[in-house]
N, C-alpha and C positions, 0 to 999 in steps of 0.2 A: 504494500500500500504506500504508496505517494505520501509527499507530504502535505501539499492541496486537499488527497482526499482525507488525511487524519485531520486539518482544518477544518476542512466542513465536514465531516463527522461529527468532531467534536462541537460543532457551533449546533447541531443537530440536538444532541443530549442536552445541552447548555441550556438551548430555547426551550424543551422538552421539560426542561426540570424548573423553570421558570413559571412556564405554563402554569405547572400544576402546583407550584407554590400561589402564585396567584388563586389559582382557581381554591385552594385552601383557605384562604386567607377572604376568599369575597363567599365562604360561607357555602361552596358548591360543589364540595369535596364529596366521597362516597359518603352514606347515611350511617346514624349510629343506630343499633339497637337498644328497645328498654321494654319489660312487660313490668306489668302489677296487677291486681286484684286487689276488693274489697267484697264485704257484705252492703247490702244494700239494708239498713232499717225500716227506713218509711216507706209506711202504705204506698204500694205501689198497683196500679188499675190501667193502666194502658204506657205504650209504648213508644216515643217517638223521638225522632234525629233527623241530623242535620248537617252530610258529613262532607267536606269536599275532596278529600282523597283520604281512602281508607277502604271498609270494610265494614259488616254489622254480620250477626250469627245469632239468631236465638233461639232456644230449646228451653222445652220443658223439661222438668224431672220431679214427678208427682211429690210435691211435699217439701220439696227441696226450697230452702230461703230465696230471697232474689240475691243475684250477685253479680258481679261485673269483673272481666280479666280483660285488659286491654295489653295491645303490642302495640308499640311505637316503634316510628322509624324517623327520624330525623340529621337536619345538619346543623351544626353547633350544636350549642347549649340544650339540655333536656328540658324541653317545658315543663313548668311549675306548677302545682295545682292539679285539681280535677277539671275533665273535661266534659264530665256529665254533672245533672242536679234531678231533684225531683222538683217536678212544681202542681201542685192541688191532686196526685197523687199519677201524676206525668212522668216516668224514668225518663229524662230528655239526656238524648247522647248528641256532641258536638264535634269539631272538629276539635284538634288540639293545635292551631296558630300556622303559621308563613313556614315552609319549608318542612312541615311534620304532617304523616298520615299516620292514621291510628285506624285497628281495627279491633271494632269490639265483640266479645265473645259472653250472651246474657244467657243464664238459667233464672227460669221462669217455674214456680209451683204449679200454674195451671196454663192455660190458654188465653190470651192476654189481648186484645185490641193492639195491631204494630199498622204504625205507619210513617212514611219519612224519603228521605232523599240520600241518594249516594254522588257524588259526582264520578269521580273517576274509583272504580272498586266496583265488587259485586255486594248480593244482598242474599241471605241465606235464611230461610224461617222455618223452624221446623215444628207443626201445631201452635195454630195461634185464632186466637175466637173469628178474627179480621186479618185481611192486609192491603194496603194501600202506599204501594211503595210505587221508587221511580230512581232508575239512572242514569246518565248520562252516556259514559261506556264503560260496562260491566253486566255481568250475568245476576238474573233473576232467578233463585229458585224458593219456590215457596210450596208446601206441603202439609199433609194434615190442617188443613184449614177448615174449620166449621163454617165461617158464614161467608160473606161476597169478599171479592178476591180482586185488586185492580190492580195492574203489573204493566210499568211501560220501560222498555229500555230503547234509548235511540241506537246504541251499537250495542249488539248482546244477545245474549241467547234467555229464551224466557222461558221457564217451566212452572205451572202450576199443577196442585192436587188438592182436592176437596173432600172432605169426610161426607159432608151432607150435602145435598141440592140445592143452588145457588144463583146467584150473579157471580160471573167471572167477565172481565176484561182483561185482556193480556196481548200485547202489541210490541213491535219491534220494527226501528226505522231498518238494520241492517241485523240478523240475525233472525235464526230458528225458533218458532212457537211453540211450544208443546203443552197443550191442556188436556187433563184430566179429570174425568167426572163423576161420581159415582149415579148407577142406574137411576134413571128416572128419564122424563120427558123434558128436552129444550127447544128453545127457539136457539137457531143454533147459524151466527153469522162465519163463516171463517174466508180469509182473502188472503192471497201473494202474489205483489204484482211482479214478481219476479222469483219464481220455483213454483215446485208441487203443492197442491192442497191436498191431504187426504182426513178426508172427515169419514169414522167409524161410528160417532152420535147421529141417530135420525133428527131432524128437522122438523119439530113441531108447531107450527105457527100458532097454534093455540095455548102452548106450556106459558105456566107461568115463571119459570125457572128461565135463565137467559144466558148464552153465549157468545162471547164474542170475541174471534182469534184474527190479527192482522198483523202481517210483515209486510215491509218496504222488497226486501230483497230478501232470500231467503224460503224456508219451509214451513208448513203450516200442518198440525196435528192435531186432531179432536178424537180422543178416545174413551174408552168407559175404563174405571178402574178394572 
């Protein structure tokens, strides 16, 4: 090797290492990790968030207290504080600040009313009385649900399941539908204006129970549990 090219070489590593001191230094360095968990005290009756990147997961476990374990990922400093509260007996989950995604992991004694937003992340629910969720890009999967069920993700895959006969809405600007229903009669809409529809529920235009599955791009699935 020349000596021109051990010059620029070295100018190579030099800038390289420059770079990424800076890039350290302006806070946009790889991310650190952190989890915790608590008990939740206060009455707690329904469920809702609010999260711009992260994650949410909730399940029941008969009997089990309410509680809360989050992960964080952040650059700098570990934010401070908690990132949820209850309010009039609201578990409200939030984001955790500028440069941090948290994702939260709820156990639930019973079936609980969930509803809320994700930005960037998915949404996971497993038995819950309601769901009324939404995200931006990430997957929906929501299951064991007793009552009506609204599920929108603009990038993402959406799955719902229902215990009992219902309203469902479940819709996807770029990504795969799949809804599940237990027997009974629906009016049953389902569309893709780009992929297969295959509908396994008959179409009852007189049910009072309601269907309705749409994708942007993508596949569409109506079936009986």
């Amino acid at each position: 090797m020349g000596k021109t090219e051990v010059r620029v070489l070295g100018a190579v590593v030099l800038g390289a290492a420059v770079a990424l001191t800076i890039t350290a230094c302006n806070g946009l360095g790889p991310a650190e990790a952190a989890s915790d968990g608590k008990p939740i005290t206060a009455p707690v009756s329904v469920v809702k968030f609010d999260i711009p990147t992260g994650g949410v997961k909730v399940h029941v476990e008969d009997g089990a207290p309410v509680s809360i374990r989050r992960e964080l990922k952040f650059t700098g400093s570990k934010p401070v504080g908690d990132s949820h509260h209850v309010d009039g007996g609201a578990l409200v989950l939030n984001g955790c600040g500028e440069g941090c995604s948290v994702d939260y992991d709820v156990v639930l004694p019973a079936a609980l009313p969930v509803s809320g937003f994700v930005g960037i992340g998915s949404i996971d629910l497993d038995r819950a009385a309601s769901a009324d969720v939404r995200t931006t890009t990430g997957g929906i999967d929501v299951r064991g649900v007793s009552g009506a069920v609204r599920a929108e993700a603009q990038t993402g895959d959406v799955r719902t399941a229902q215990t009992k006969p219902g309203t469902v809405y479940a819709a996807a600007q770029t990504g795969a539908v799949t809804v599940t229903v237990p027997p009974s009669a629906y009016r049953v809409t389902a569309d893709a204006q780009t992929g297969p529809v295959d509908l396994r529920v008959p179409n009852t235009p007189s049910a009072p129970n309601t269907v309705e599955a749409r994708t942007g791009t993508g596949p569409v699935t109506v079936r009986p549990s």
